[in-house]
Backbone and ligand atoms as CSV (ligand in chain L), in Angstrom:
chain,resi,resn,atom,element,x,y,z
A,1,UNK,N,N,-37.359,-97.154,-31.304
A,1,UNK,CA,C,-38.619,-96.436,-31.163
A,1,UNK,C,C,-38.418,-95.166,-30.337
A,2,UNK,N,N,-37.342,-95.294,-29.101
A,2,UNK,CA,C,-37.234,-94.120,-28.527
A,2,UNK,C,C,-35.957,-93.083,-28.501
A,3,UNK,N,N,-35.975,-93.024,-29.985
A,3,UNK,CA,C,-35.190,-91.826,-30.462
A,3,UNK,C,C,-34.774,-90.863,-29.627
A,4,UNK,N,N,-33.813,-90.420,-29.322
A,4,UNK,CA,C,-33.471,-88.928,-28.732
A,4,UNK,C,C,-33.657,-87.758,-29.830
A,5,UNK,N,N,-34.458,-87.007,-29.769
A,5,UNK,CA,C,-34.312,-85.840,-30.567
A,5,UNK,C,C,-34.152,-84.325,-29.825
A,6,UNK,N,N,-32.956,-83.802,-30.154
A,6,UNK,CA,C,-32.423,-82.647,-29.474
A,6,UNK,C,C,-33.242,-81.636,-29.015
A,7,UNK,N,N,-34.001,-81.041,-28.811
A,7,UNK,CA,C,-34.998,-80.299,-28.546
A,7,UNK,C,C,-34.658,-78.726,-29.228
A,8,UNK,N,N,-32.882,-79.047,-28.584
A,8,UNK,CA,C,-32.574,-77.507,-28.891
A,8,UNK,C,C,-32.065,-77.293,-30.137
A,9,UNK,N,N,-32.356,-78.028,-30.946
A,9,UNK,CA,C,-31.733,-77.973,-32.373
A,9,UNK,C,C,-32.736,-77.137,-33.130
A,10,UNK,N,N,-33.625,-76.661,-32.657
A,10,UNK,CA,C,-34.741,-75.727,-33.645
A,10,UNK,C,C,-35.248,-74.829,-32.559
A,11,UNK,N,N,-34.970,-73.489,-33.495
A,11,UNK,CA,C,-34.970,-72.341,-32.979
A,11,UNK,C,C,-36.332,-71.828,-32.463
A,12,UNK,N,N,-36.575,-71.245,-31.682
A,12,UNK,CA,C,-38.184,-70.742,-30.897
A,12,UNK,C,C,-38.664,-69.882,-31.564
A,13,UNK,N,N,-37.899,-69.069,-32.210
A,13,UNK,CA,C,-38.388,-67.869,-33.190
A,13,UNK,C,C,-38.760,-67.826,-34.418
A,14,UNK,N,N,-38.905,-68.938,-34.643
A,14,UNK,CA,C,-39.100,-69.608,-36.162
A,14,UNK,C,C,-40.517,-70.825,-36.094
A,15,UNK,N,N,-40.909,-70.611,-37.566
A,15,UNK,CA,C,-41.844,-71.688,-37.989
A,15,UNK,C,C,-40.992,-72.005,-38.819
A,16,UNK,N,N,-41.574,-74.152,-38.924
A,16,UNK,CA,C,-40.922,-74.806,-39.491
A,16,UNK,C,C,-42.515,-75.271,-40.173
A,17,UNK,N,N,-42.363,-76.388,-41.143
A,17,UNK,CA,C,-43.042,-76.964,-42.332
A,17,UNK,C,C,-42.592,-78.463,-41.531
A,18,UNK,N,N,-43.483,-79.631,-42.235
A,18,UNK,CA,C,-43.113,-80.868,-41.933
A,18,UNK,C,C,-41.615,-81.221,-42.429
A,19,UNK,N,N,-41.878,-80.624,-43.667
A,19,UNK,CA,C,-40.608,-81.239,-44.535
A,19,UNK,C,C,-39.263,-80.498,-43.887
A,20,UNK,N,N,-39.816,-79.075,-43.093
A,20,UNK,CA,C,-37.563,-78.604,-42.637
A,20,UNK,C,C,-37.933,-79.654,-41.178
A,21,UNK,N,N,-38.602,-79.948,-40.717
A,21,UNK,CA,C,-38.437,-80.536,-39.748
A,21,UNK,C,C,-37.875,-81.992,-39.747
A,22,UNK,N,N,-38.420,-82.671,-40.755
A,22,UNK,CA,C,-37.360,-83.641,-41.620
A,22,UNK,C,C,-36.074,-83.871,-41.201
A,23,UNK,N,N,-35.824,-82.401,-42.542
A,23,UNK,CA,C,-34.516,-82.222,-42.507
A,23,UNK,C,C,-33.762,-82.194,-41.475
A,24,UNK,N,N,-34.088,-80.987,-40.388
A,24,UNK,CA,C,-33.208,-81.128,-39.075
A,24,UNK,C,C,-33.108,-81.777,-38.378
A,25,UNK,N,N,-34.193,-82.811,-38.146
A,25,UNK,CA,C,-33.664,-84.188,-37.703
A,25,UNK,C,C,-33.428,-85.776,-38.290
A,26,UNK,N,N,-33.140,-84.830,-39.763
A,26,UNK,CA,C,-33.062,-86.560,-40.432
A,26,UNK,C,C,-34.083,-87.395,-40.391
A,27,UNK,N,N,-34.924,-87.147,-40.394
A,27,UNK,CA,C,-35.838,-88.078,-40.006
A,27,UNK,C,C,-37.011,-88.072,-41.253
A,28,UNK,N,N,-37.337,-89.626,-41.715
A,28,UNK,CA,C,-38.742,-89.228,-42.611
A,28,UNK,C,C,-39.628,-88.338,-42.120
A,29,UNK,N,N,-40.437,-88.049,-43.026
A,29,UNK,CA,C,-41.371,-86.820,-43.429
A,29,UNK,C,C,-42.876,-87.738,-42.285
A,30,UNK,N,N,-43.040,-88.842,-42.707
A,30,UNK,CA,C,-43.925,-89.508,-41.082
A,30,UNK,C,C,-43.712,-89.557,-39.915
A,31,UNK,N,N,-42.294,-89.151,-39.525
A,31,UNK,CA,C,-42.103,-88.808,-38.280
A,31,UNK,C,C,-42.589,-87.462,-37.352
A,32,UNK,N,N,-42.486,-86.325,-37.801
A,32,UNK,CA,C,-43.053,-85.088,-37.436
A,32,UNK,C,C,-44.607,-85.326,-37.702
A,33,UNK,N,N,-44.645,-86.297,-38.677
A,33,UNK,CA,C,-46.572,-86.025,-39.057
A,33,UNK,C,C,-46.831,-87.098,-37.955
A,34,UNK,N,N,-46.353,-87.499,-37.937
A,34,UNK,CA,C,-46.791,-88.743,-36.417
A,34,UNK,C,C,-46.618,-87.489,-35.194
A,35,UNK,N,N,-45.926,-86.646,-34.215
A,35,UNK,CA,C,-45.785,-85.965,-33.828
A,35,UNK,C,C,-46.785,-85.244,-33.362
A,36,UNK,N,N,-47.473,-84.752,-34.735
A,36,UNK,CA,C,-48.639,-83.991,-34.631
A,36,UNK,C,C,-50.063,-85.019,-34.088
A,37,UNK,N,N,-49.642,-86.051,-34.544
A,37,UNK,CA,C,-50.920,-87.046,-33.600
A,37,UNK,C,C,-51.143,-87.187,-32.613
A,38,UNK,N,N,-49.875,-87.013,-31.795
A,38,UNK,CA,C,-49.279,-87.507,-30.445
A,38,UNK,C,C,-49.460,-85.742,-30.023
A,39,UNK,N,N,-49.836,-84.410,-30.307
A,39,UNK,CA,C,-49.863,-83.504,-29.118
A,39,UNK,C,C,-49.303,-82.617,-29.833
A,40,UNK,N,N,-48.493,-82.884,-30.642
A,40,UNK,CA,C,-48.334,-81.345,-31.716
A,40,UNK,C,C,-48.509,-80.215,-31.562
A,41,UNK,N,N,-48.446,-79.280,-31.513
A,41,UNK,CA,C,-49.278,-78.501,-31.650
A,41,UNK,C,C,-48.605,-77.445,-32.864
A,42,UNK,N,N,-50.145,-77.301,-34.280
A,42,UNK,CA,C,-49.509,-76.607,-35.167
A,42,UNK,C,C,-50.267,-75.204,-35.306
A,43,UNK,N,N,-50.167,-73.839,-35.924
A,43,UNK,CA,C,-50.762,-72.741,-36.042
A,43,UNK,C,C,-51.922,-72.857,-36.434
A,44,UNK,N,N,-51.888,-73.550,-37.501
A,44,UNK,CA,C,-53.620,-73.233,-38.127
A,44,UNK,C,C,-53.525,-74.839,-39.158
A,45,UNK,N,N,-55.217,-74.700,-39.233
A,45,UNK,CA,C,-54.881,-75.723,-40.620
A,45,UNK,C,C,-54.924,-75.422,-41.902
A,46,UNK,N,N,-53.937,-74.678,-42.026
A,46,UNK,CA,C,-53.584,-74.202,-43.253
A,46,UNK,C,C,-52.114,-75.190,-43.746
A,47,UNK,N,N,-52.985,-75.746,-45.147
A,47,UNK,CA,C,-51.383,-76.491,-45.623
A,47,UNK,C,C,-50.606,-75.313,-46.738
A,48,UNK,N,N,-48.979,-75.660,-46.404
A,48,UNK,CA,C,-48.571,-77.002,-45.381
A,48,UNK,C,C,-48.635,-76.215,-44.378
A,49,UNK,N,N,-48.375,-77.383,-43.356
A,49,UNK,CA,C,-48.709,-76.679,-41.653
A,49,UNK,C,C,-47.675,-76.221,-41.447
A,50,UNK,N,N,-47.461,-75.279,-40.002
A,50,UNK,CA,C,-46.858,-74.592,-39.539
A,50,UNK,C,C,-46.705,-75.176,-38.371
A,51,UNK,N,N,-45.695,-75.110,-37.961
A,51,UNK,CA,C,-44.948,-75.384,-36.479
A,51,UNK,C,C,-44.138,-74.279,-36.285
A,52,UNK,N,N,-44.998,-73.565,-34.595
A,52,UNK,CA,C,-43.810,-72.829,-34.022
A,52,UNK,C,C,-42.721,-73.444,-33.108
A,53,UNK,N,N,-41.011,-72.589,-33.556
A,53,UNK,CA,C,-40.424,-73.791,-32.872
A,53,UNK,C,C,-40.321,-74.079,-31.498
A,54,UNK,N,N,-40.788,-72.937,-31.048
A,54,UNK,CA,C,-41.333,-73.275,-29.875
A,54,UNK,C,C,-42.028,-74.060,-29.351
A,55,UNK,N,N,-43.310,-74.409,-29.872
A,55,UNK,CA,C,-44.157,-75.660,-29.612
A,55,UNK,C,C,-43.566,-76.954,-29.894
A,56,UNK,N,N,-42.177,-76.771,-31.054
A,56,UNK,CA,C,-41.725,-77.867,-31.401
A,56,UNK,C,C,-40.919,-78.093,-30.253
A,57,UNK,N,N,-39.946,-77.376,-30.079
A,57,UNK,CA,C,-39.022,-77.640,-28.365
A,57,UNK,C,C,-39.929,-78.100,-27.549
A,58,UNK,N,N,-41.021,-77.395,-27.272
A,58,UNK,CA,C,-41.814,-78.139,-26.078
A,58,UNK,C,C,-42.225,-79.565,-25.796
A,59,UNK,N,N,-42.890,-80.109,-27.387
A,59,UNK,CA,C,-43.142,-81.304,-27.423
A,59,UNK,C,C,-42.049,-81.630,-27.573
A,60,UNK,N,N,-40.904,-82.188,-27.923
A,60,UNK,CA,C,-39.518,-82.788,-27.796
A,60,UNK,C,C,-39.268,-83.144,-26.617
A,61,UNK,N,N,-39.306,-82.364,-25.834
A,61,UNK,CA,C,-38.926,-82.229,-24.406
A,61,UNK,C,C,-39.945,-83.084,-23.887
A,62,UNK,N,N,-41.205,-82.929,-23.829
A,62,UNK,CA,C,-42.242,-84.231,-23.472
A,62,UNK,C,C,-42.000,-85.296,-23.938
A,63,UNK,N,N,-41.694,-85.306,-25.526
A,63,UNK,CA,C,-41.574,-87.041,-25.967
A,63,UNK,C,C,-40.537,-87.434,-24.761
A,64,UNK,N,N,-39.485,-86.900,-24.744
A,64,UNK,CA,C,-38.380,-87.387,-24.013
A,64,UNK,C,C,-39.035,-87.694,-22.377
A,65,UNK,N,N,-39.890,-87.150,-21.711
A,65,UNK,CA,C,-40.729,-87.152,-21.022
A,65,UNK,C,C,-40.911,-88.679,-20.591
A,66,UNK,N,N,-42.302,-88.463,-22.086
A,66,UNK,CA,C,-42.848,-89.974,-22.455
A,66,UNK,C,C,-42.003,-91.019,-22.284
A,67,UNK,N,N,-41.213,-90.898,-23.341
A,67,UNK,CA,C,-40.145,-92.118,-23.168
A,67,UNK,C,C,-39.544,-92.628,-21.584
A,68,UNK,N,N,-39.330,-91.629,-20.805
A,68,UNK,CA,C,-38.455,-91.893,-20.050
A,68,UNK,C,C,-39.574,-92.246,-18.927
A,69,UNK,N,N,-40.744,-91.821,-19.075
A,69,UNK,CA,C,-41.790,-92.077,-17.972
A,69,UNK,C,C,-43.176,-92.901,-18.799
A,70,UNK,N,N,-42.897,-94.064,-19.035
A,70,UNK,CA,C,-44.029,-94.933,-19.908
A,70,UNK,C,C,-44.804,-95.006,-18.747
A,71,UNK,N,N,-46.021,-94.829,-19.226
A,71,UNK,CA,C,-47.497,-94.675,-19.107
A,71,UNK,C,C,-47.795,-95.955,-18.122
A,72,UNK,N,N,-48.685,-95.968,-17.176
A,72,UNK,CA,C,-49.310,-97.326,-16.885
A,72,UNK,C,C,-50.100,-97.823,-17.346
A,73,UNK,N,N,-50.483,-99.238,-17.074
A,73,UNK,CA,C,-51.558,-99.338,-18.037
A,73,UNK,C,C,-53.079,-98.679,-17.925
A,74,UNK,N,N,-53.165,-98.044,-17.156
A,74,UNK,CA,C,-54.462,-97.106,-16.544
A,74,UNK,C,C,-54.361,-96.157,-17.362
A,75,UNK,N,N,-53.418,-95.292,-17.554
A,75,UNK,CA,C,-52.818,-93.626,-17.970
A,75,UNK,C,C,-52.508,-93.968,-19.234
A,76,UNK,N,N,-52.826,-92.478,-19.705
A,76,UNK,CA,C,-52.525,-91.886,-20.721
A,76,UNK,C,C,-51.746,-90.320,-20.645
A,77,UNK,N,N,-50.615,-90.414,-21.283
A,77,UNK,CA,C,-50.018,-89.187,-21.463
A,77,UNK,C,C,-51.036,-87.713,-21.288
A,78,UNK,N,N,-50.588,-87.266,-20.281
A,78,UNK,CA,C,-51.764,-85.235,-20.774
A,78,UNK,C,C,-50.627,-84.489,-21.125
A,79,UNK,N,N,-50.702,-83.763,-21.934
A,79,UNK,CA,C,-49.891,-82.987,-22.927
A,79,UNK,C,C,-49.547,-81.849,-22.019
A,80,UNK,N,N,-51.117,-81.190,-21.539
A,80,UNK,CA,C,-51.196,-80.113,-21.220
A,80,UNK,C,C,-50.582,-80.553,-19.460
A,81,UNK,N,N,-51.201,-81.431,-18.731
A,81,UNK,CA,C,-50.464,-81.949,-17.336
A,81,UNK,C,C,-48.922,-82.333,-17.521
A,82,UNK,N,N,-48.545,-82.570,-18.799
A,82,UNK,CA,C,-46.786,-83.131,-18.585
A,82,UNK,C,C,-46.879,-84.016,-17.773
A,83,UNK,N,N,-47.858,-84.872,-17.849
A,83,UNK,CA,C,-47.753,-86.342,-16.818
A,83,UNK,C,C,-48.800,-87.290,-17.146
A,84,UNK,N,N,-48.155,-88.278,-16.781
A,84,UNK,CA,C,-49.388,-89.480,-17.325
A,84,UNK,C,C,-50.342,-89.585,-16.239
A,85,UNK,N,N,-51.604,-89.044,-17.097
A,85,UNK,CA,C,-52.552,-89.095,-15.695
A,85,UNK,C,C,-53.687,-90.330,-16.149
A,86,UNK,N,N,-54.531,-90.296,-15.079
A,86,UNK,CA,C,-55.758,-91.260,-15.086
A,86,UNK,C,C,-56.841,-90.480,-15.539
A,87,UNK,N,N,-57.269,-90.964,-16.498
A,87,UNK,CA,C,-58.700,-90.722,-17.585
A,87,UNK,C,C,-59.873,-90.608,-16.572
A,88,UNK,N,N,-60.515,-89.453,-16.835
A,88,UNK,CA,C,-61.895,-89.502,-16.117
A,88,UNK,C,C,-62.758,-90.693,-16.547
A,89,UNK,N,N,-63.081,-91.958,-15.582
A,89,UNK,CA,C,-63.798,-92.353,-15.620
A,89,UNK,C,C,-65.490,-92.384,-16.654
A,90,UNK,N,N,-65.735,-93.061,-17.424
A,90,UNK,CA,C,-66.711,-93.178,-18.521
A,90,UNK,C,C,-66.531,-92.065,-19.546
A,91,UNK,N,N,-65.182,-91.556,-19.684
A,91,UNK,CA,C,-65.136,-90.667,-20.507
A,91,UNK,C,C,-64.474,-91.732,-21.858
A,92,UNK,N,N,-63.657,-92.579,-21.754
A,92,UNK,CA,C,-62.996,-93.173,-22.244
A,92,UNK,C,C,-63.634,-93.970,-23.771
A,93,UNK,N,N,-63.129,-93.742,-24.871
A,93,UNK,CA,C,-63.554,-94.427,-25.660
A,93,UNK,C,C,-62.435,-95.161,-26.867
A,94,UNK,N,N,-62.380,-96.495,-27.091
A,94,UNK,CA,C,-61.521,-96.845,-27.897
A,94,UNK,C,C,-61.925,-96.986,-29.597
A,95,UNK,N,N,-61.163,-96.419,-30.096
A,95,UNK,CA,C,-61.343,-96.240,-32.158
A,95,UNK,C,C,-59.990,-97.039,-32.484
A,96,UNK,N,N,-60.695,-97.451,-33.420
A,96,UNK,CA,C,-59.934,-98.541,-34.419
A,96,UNK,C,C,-59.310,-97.694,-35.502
A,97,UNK,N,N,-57.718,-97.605,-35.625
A,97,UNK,CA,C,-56.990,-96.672,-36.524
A,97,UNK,C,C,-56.866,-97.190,-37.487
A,98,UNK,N,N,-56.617,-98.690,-37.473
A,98,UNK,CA,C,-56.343,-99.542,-39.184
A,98,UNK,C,C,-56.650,-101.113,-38.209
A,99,UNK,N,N,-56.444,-101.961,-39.232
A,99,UNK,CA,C,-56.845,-103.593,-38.198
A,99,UNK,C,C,-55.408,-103.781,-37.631
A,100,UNK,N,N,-54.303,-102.762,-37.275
A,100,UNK,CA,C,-53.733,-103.094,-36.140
A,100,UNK,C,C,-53.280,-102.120,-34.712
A,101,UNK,N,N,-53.949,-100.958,-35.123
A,101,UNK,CA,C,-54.059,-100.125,-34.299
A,101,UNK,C,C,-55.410,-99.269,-33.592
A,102,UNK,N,N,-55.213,-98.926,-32.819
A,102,UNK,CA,C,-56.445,-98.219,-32.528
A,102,UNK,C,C,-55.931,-96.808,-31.403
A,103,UNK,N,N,-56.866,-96.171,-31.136
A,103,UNK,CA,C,-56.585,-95.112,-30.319
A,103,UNK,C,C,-57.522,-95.315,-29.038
A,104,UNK,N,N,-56.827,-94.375,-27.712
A,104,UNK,CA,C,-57.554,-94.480,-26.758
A,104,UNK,C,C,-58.002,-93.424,-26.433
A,105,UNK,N,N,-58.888,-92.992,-26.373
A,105,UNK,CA,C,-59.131,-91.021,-26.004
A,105,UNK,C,C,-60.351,-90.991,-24.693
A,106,UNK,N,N,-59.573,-89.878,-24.015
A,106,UNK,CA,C,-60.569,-89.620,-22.317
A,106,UNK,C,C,-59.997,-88.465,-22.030
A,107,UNK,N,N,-60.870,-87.908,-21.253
A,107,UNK,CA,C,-60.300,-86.742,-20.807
A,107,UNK,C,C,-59.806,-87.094,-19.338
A,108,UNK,N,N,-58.477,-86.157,-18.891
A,108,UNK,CA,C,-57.488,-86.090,-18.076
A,108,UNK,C,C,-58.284,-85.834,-16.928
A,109,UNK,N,N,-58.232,-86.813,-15.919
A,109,UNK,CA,C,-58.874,-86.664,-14.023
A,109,UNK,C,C,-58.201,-85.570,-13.537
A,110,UNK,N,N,-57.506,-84.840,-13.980
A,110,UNK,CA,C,-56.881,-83.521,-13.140
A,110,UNK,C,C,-57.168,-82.019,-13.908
A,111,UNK,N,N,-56.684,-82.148,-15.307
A,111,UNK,CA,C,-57.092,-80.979,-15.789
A,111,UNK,C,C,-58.245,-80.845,-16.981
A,112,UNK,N,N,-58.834,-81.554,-17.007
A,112,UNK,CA,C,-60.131,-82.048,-18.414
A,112,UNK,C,C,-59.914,-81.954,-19.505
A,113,UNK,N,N,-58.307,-82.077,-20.020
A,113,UNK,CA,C,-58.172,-81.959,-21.301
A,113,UNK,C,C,-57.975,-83.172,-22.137
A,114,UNK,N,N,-58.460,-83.163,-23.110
A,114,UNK,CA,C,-58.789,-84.318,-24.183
A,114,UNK,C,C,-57.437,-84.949,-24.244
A,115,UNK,N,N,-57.134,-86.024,-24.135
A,115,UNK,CA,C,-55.527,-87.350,-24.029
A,115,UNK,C,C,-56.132,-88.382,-24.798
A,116,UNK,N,N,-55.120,-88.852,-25.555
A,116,UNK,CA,C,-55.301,-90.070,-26.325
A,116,UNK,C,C,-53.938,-90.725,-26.751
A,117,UNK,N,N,-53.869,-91.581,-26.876
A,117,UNK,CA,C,-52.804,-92.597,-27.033
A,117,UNK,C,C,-52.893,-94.094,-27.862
A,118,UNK,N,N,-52.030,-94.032,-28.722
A,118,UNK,CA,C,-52.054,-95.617,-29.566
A,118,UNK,C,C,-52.372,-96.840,-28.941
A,119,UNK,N,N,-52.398,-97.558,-29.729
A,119,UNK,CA,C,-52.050,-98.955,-28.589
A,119,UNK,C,C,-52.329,-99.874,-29.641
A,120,UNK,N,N,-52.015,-101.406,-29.423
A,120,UNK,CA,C,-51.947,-102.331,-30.248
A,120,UNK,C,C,-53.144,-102.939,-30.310
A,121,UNK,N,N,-54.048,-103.286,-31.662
A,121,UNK,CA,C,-55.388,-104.243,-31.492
A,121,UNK,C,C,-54.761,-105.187,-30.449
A,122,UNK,N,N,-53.855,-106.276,-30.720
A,122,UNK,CA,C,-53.614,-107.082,-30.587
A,122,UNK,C,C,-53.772,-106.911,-28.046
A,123,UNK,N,N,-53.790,-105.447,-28.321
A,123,UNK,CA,C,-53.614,-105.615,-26.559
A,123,UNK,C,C,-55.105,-105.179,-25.699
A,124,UNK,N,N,-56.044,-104.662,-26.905
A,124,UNK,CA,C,-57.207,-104.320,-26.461
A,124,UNK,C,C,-57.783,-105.118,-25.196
A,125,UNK,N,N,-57.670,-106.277,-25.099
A,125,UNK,CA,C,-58.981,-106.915,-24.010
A,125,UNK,C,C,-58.077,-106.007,-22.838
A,126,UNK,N,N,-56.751,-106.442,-22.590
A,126,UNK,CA,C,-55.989,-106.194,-21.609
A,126,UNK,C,C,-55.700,-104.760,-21.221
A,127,UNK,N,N,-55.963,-103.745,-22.181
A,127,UNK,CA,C,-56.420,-102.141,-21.807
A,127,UNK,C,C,-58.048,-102.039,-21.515
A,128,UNK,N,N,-58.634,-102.695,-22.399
A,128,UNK,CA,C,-59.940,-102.005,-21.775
A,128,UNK,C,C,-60.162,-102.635,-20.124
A,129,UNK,N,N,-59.642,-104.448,-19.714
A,129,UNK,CA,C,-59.400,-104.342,-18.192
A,129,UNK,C,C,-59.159,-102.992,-17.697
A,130,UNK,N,N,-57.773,-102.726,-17.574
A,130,UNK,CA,C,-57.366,-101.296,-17.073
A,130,UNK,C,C,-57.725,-100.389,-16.858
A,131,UNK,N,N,-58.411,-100.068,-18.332
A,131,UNK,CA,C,-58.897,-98.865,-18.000
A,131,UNK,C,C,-60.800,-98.942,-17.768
A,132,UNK,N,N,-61.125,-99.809,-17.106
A,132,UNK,CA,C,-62.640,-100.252,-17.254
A,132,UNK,C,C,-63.301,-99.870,-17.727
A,133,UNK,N,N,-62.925,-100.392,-19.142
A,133,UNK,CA,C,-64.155,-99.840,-20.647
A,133,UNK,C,C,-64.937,-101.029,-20.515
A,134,UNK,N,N,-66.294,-100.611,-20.789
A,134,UNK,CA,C,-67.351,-101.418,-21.036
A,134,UNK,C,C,-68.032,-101.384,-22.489
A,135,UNK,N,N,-67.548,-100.050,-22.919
A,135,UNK,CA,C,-68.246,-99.834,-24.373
A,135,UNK,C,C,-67.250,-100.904,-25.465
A,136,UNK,N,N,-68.106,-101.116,-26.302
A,136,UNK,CA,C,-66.953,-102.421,-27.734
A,136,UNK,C,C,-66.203,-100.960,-28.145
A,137,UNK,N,N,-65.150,-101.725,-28.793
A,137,UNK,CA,C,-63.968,-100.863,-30.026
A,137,UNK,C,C,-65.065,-100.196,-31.176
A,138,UNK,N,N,-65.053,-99.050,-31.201
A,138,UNK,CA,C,-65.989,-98.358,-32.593
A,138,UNK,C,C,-65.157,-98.203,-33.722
A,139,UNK,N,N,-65.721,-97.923,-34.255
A,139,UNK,CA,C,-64.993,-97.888,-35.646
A,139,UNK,C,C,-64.400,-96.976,-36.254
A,140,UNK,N,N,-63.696,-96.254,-37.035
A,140,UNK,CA,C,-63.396,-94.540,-36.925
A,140,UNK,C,C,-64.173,-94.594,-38.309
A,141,UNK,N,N,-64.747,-93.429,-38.334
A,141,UNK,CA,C,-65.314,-93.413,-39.728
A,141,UNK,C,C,-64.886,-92.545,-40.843
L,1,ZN,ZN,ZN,-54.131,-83.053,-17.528
């Protein structure tokens, strides 16, 4: 799950497509599109999308981040903080991604920017403890 991917293997001066991004790291075509779920950041939404590789180095360098600094169970990754911070309080709301995933989304106690993160149905009671959700799992529509 916690792949090393080179950061510096794609150039800053360049846009890439899902599919060269693929390519340069071998990797299926759901891997970069997962990417973009997790903090991405692409030019426009114009398909196919655009990645500057710059933004792509950047997030690389965070996954590696992520990986190396897993989250507590309170926190959620901030993209924009480069650190797993603590969710403003009643901001927090959990969505159901498929019947085995769901997402967690709140905005960041330090800089107010929107964070969200996966997590397993199967671990819900034991995050919403954590993170003291009172609202039920909604539904994504
Ligand atoms: Zn932040």
């Amino acid at each position: 799950m916690s792949r090393i991917y080179n950061p510096n293997k794609c150039k800053i001066n360049r846009n890439y497509t899902i599919s060269e991004i693929s390519l340069l790291y071998g990797v299926h075509k759901n891997t970069p599109k997962g990417w973009l779920k997790k903090g991405l950041k692409r030019i426009d939404n114009q398909r196919p999308y655009l990645i500057l590789g710059r933004d792509l180095r950047l997030f690389l360098k965070d996954l590696r981040t992520i990986n190396k600094r897993p989250c507590e169970l309170g926190e959620i990754y901030c993209m924009k903080c480069r650190a797993p911070r603590k969710p403003v309080p009643g901001s927090i709301i959990f969505e159901t991604e498929s019947s085995r995933y769901g997402r967690i989304k709140g905005s960041c106690n330090v800089c107010h920017s929107a964070m969200n993160r996966y997590f397993r149905i199967a671990d819900l009671a034991l995050l919403q403890r954590h993170f003291k959700v009172i609202l039920p799992l909604q539904q994504k529509r």
